[in-house]
N, CA, C and O of each residue as an XYZ file, in Angstrom:
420
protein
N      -0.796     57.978     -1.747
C      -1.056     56.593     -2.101
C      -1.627     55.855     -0.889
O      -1.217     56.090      0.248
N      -2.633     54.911     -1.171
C      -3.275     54.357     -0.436
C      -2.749     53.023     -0.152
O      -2.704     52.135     -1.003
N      -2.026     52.785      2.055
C      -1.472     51.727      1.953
C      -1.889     50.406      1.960
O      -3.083     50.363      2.259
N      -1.541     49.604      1.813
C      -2.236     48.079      1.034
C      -3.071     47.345      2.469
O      -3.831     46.381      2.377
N      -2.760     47.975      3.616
C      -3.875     47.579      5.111
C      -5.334     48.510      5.006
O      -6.273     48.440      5.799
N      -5.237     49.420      3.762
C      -6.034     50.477      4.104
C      -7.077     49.852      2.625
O      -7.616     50.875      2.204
N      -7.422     48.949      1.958
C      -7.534     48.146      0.907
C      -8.669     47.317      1.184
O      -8.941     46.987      2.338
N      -9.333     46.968      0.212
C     -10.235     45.653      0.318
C      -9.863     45.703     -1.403
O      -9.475     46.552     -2.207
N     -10.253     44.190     -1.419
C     -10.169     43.387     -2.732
C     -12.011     43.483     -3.769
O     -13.147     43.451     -3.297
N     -11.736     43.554     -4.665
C     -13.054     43.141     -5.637
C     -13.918     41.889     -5.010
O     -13.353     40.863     -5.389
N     -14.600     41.695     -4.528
C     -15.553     40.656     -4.498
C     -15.094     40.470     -2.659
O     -15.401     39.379     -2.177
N     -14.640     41.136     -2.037
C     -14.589     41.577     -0.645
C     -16.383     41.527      0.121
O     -17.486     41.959     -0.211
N     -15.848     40.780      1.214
C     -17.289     40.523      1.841
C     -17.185     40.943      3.346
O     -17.281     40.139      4.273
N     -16.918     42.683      3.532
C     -16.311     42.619      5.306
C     -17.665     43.184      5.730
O     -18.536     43.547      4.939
N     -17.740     43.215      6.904
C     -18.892     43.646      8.006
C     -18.254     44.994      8.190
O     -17.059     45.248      8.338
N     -19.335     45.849      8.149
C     -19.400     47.316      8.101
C     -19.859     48.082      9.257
O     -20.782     48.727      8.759
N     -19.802     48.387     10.373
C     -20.456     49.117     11.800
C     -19.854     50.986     11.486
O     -18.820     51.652     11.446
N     -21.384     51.123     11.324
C     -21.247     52.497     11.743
C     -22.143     53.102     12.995
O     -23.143     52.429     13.246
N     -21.931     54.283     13.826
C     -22.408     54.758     14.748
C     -23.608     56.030     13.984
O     -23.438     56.587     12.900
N     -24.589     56.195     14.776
C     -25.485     57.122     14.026
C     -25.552     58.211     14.969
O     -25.761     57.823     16.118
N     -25.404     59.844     14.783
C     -25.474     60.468     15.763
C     -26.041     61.984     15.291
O     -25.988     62.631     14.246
N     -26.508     62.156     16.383
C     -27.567     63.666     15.897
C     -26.077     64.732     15.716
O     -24.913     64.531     16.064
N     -26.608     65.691     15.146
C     -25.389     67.403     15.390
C     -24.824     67.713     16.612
O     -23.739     68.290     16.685
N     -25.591     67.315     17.761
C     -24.647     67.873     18.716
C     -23.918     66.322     19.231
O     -23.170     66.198     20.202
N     -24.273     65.437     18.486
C     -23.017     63.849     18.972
C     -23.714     63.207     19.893
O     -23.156     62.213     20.358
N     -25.014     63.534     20.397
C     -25.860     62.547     20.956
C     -26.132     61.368     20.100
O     -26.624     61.442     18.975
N     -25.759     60.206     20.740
C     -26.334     58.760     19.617
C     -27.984     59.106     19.451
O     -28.815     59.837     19.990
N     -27.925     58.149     18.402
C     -29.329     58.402     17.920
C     -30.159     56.687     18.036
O     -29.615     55.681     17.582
N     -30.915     56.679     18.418
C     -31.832     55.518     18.809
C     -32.132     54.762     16.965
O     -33.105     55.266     16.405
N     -31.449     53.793     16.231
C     -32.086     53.784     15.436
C     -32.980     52.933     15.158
O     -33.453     52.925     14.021
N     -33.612     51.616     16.568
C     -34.304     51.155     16.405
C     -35.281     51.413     15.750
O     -35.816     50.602     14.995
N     -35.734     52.792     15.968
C     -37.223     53.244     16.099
C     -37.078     54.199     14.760
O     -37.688     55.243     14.989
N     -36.554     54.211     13.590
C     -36.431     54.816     12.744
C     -37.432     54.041     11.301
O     -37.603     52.890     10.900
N     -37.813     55.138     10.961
C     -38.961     54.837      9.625
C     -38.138     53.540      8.856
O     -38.231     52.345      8.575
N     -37.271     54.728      8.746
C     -36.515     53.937      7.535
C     -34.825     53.925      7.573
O     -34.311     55.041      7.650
N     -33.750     52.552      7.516
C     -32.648     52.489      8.180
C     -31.950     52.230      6.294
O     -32.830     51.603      5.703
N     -31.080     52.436      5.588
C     -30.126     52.095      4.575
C     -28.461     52.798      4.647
O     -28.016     53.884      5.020
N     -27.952     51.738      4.168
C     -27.025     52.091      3.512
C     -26.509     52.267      2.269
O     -27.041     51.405      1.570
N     -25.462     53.175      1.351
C     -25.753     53.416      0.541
C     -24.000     53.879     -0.256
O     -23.010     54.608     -0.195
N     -24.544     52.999     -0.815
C     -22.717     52.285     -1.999
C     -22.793     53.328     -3.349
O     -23.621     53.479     -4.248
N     -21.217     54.098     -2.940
C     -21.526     55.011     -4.328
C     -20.638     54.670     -5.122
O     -19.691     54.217     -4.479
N     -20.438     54.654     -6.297
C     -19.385     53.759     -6.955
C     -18.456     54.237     -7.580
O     -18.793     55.348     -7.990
N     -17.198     53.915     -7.946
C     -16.302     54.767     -8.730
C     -17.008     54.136    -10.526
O     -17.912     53.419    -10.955
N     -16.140     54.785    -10.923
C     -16.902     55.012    -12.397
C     -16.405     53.171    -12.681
O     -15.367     52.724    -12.193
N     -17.441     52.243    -13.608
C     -17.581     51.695    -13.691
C     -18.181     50.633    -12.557
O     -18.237     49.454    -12.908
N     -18.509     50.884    -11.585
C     -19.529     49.932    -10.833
C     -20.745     50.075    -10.457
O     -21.318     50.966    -11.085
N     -21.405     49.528     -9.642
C     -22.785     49.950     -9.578
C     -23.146     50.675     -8.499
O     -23.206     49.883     -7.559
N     -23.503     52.110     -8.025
C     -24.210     52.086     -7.061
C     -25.429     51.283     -6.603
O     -26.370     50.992     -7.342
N     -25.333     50.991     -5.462
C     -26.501     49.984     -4.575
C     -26.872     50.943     -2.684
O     -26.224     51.674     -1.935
N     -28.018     50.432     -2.691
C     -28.639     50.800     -1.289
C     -28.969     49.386     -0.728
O     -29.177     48.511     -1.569
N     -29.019     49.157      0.187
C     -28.825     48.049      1.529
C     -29.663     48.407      2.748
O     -30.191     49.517      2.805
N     -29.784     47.655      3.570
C     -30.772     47.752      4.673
C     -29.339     47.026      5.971
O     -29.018     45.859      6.195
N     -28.704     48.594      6.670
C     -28.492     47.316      7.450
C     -28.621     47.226      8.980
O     -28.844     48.280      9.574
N     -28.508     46.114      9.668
C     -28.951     45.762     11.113
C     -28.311     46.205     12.107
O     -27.120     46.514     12.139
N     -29.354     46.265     13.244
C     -28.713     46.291     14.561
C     -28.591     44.987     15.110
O     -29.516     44.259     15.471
N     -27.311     44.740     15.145
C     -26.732     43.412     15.401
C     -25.936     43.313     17.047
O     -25.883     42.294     17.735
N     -25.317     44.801     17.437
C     -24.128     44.890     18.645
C     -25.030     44.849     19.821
O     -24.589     44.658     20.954
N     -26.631     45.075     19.494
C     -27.212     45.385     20.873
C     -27.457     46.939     21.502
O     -28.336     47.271     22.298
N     -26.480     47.724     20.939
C     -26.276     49.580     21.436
C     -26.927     49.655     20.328
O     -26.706     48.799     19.471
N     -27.863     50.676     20.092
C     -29.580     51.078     19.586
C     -28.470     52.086     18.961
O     -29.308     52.916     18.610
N     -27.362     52.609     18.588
C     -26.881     53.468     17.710
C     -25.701     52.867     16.605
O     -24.978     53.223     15.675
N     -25.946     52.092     17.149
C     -24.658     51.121     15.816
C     -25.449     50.382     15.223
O     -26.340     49.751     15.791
N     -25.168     50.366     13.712
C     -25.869     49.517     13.115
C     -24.121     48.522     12.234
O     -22.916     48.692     12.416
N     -24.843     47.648     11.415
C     -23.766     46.616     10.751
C     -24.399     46.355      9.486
O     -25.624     46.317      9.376
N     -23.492     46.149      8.392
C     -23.926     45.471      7.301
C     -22.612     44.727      6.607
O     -21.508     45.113      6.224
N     -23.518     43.084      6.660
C     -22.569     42.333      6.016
C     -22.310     42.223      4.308
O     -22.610     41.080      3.963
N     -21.928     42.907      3.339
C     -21.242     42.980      2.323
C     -21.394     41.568      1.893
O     -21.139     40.577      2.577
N     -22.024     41.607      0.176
C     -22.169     40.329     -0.456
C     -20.800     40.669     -0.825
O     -19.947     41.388     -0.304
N     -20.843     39.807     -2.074
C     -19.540     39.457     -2.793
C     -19.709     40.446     -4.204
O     -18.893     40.767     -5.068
N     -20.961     40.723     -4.037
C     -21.663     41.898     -5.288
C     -21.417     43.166     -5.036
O     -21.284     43.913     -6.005
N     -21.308     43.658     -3.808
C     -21.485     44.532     -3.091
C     -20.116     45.949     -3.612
O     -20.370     47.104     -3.952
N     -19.092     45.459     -3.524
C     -17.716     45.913     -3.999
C     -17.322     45.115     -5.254
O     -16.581     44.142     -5.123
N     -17.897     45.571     -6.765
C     -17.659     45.381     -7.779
C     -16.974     45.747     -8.979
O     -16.846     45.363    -10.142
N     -16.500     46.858     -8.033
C     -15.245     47.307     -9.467
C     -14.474     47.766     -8.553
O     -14.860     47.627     -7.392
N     -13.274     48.387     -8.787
C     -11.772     48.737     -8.279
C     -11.891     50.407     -8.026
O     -12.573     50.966     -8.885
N     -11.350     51.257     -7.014
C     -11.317     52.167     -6.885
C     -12.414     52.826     -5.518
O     -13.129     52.136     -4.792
N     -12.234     54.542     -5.472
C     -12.725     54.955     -3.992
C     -13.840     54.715     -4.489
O     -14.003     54.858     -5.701
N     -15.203     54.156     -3.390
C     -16.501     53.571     -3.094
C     -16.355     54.779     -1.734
O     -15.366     54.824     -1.004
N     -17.217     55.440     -1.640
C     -18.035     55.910     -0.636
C     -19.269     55.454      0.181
O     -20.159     55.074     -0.579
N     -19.634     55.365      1.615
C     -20.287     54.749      2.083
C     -20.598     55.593      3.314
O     -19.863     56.211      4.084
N     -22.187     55.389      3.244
C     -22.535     56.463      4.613
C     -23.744     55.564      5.052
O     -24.021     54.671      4.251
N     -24.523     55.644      6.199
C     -25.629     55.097      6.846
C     -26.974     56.074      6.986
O     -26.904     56.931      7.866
N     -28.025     56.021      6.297
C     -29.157     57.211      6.715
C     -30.129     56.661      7.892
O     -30.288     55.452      8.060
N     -30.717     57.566      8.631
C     -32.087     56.973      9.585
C     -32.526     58.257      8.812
O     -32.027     59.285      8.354
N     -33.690     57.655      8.916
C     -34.879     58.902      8.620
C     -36.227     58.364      9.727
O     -36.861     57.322      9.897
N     -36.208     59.546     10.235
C     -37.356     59.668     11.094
C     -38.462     60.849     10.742
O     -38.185     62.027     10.519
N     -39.366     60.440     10.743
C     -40.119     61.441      9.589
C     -39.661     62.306      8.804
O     -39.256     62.106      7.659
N     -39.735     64.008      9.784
C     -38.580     65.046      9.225
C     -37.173     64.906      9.271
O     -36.370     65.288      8.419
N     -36.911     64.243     10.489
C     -35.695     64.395     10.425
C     -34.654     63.033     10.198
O     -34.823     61.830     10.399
N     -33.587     63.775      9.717
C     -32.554     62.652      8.623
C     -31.466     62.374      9.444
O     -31.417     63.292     10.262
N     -30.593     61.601      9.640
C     -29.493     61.183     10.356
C     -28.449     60.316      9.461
O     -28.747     59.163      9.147
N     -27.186     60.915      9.047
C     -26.509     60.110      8.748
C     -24.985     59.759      9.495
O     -24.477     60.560     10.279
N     -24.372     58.525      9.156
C     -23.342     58.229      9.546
C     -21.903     59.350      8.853
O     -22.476     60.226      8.206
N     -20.670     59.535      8.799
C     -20.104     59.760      8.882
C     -19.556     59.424      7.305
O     -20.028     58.295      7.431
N     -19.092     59.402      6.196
C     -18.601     58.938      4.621
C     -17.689     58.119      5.110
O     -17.273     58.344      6.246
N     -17.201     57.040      4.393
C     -16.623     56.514      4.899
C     -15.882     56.134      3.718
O     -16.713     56.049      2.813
N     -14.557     55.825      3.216
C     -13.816     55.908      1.882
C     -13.377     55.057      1.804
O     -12.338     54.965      2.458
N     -13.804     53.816      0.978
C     -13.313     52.244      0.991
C     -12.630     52.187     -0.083
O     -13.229     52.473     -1.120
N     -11.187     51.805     -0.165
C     -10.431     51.268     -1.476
C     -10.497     50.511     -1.980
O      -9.866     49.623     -1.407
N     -11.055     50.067     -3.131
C     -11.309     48.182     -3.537
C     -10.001     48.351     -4.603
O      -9.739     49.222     -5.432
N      -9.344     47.185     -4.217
C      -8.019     46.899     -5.108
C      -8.486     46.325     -6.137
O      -9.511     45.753     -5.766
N      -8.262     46.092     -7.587
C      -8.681     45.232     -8.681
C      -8.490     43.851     -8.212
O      -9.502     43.158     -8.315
N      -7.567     43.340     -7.778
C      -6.756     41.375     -7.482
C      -8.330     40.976     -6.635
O      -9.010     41.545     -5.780
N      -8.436     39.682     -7.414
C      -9.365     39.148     -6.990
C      -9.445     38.080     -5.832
O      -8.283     37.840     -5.504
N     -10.223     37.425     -5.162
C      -9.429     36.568     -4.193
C      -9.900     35.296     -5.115
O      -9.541     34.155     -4.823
């Protein structure tokens, strides 16, 4: 069971930082990347969505994305990862397993 600190609510709006890093754990520059998203997978009944998000911290391997209120729309595990794509090659963040509680705020 998943404990209630480990939780976000339906219509939850938190800031998201993930680190981007090649196979051997070198950060990865993602200024300079074609193309930067993130990408919301949904438990059954919500929507998957893709996002664009920023380098906001200043370190060229963290990126952030601030979460609408749309963003986490139904209750249950949401998966979440970060891609760079640089021509051939692909870079993603790490899955990341968000709980959305049904209670609304």
């Amino acid at each position: 069971m998943t404990k209630e600190q480990d939780k976000i609510r339906v219509g939850s709006t938190p800031n998201l930082r993930y680190t981007l890093k090649d196979p051997r754990g070198v950060e990865v520059d993602v200024t300079t990347a074609d193309t930067l998203s993130i990408q919301f997978v949904a438990p059954s009944g919500g929507s998957d969505s893709t996002g664009t998000p920023i380098v906001l911290s200043g370190e060229v391997a963290i990126v952030d994305f601030q979460c609408l209120t749309t963003t986490f729309d139904a209750q249950g595990l949401w998966l979440v990862a970060v891609k760079a794509v640089f021509g051939a090659n692909v870079y993603e963040s790490t899955v990341d397993e968000i709980h959305v509680d049904a209670s609304r705020f």
